[in-house]
C-alpha positions, 0 to 999 in steps of 0.5 A, a space after each residue: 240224859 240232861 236236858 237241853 235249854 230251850 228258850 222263846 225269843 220273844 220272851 228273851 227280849 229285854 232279859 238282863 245279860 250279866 259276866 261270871 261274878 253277877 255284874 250287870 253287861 246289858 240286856 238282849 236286843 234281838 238275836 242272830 240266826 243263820 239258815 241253811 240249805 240243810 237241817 234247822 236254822 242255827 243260832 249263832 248270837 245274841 246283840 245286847 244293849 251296853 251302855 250308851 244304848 249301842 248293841 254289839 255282839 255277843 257269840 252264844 258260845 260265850 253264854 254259859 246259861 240261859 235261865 231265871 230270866 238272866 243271861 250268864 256270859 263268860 269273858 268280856 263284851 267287845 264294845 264294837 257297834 253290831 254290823 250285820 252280815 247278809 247271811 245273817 238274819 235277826 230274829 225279832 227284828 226281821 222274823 217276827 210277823 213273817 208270813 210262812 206256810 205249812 208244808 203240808 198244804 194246810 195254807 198258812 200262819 203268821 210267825 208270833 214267836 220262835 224257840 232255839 234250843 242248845 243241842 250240844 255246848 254252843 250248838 243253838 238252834 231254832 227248834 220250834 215257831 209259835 204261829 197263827 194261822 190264817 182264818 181262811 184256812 182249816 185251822 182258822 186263826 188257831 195259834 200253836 207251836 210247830 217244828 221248824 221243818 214244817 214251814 216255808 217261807 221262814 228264811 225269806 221275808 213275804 211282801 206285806 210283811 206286818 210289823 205288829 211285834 214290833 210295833 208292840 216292842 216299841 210303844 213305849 219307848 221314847 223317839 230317839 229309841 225308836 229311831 234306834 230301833 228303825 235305823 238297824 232295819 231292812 228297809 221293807 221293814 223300817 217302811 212297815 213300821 213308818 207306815 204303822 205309826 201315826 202322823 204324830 208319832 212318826 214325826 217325832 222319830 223322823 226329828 231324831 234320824 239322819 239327814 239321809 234316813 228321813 229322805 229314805 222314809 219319807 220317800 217311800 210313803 205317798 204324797 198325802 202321808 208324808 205331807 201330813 207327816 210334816 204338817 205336824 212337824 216342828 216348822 224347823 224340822 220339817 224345813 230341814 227335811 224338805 231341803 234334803 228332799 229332790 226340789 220336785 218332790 218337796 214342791 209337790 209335798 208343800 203344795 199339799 200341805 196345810 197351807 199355814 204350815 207350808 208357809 212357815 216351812 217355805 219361811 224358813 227355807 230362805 235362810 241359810 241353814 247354819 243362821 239364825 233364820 235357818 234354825 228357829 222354829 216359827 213357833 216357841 211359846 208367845 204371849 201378850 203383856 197382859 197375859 197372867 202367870 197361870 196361862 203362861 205355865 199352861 202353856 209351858 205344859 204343853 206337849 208340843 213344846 220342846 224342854 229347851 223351848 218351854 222354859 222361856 215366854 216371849 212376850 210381844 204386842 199382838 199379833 201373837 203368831 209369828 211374824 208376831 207385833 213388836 218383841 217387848 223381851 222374855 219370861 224365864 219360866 224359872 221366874 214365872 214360879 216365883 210369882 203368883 199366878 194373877 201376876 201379868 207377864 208385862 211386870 215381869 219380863 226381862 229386856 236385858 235379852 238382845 235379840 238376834 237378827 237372821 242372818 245371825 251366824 250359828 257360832 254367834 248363836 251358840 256363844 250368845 246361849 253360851 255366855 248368858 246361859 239360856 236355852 232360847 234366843 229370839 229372831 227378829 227383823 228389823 222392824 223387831 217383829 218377833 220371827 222365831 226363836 232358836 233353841 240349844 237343842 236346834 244348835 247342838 243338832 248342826 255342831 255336832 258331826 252329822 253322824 252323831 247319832 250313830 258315832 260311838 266315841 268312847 272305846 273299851 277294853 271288853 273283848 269277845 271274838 265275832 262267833 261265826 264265819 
């Protein structure tokens, strides 16, 4: 008798999917199971990553073997971005972590890992789940592998559902990757998962989701969380948030704010949004005249700056935090390289960049970095105090389509059938 394939989901995550002569298609990303009233849940597909990061659907009767760490599928991927039906479930995405129960009243367990296995060509179903049982039960947090019949609670997701599996899948990934992962969640589970993630952290994969998916989180996280949340924000980020926000609920966050940070989030939100006040940051790289090479390039390396923002130094009279004294031109950090360390900024800055007023249009903006070919320009007032800059970055995030982020716009060929009712 041949033996079946038997696979963990867990470990098939990430594993390479590649068509008949070995080139490569993508990599697992979850997998889709339907429950049932009757018998084990089946498994009925796989979503892999393509190109550009989107994730389709790939039928597992379309996958001839599972094995060696690689997925072989026949035919070709239909490139169409993976919608999920509400019969369907996704494994890592949605099982992972789930409280079940022991049928035999032994208490209960947490869902690690689960296994599917094909019983016949393209009948692939969850066999056995990997679980830890609860400390106060009289298996006391021992793991071990049990047949599906003998829990509940698998088909239907538990209120207080952790996010640990998933939270380790993620943590290195860069935020907009992150933001992919949240964006494809039920929303209980894209709450646990903000909830899990640090101030920090959160904020940099709130800065990559939509307009709508942000209110959504930030709206289900209290006060005191999502005001420091947004203390730790870009100030143009965070002001672009808070606009989105119904006016009772942003006044009550910016009351709880750090107040210097609420300032320059209240600063930014009496401009226009498509202005040039309505898209700089309150805080690009600025430095005094005096100021040497060396401090400047520390200060390129910080963290907390933008690629887009750290290869330009705004040079300026003090104060040096914004509304800073008179804006005296820009450092390229190009140039800074080329000098030695000791050098003052003052003898090198350039004056030739005119900066832009506030009520500066976005389409100014854009052809004003366009022409000169620059990632940052300056924001002043009349006076020439230095308000902010606005970076490519922040111009591309207002041109492009408000769905950009989740738009395929190239199409292909590839081709499969979705492989379920």
């Amino acid at each position: 008798m041949q033996s079946r394939t038997r696979v963990f989901v867990g470990r098939l995550a990430g594993t390479g999917v590649f068509d008949p002569i070995g080139d490569r298609v993508g990599k697992v990303h979850d997998v889709v199971v339907l429950f049932r009233l009757v018998g084990p849940p089946l498994a009925v597909g796989l979503v892999i990553e393509v190109t550009g990061k989107k994730r389709v659907f790939l039928p597992l009767s379309r996958v001839t073997s599972i094995a060696n760490g690689q997925v072989i599928t026949t035919g070709l991927v239909n490139i169409r971005r993976f919608s999920q039906r509400s019969t369907e479930t996704l494994v890592i995405s949605e099982i992972l972590d789930r409280r079940v129960t022991f049928k035999d009243g032994s208490g209960g367990a947490t869902v690690i890992d689960l296994s599917i296995e094909e019983y016949r060509r393209a009948d692939w179903r969850i066999r056995d789940v990997y679980v830890r049982a609860d400390k106060n039960g009289p298996h006391s947090g021992e793991t071990m592998i049990v047949p599906v019949g003998e829990l509940t609670g698998l088909a239907t997701g538990k209120e207080g559902q952790a996010a640990t599996a998933l939270l380790a899948r993620i943590a290195h990934l860069k935020p907009a990757d992150v933001a992919d992962v949240i964006r494809e969640l039920p929303g209980d589970r894209r709450l646990a998962v903000a909830m899990a993630l640090n101030d920090e952290r959160l904020a940099d994969v709130l800065s990559e989701l939509s307009d709508d998916e942000q209110v959504a989180i930030m709206s289900d996280l209290d006060l005191d969380r999502a005001a420091d949340v947004l203390d730790v924000m870009q100030p143009d980020d965070a002001a672009d948030l808070v606009a989105e926000l119904p006016a009772g609920q942003a006044a009550l966050l910016l009351e709880r704010m750090d107040p210097e940070e609420a300032e320059d989030v209240r600063r930014l939100l009496a401009y226009d949004e498509r202005t040039a006040g309505g898209l700089m940051t309150t805080e690009p790289i600025v430095l005094g005249p005096d100021a040497t090479v060396a401090h400047a390039l520390a200060s390129a390396r910080r963290t907390d700056v933008t690629p887009a923002l750290a290869a330009t130094i705004f040079v300026t009279r003090p104060p040096l935090e914004t509304p800073t004294g008179r804006y005296l031109g820009v450092v390229h950090l190009q140039r800074a390289l080329r000098e030695p360390p000791s050098t003052l900024l003052g003898q090198i800055i350039d004056t030739d960049i005119e900066p832009l007023e506030p009520e500066a249009s976005m389409g100014s903006v854009a052809r004003r970095l366009a022409t000169y070919n620059l990632t940052a320009l300056p924001v002043v007032d009349e006076s020439r105090l230095l308000l902010g800059a606005v970076s490519i970055d922040d111009v591309l995030d207002h041109l492009l389509p408000d769905n950009w982020r989740t738009t395929d716009d190239d199409e292909s060929d590839m081709r499969v059938e979705r492989g379920h009712g």
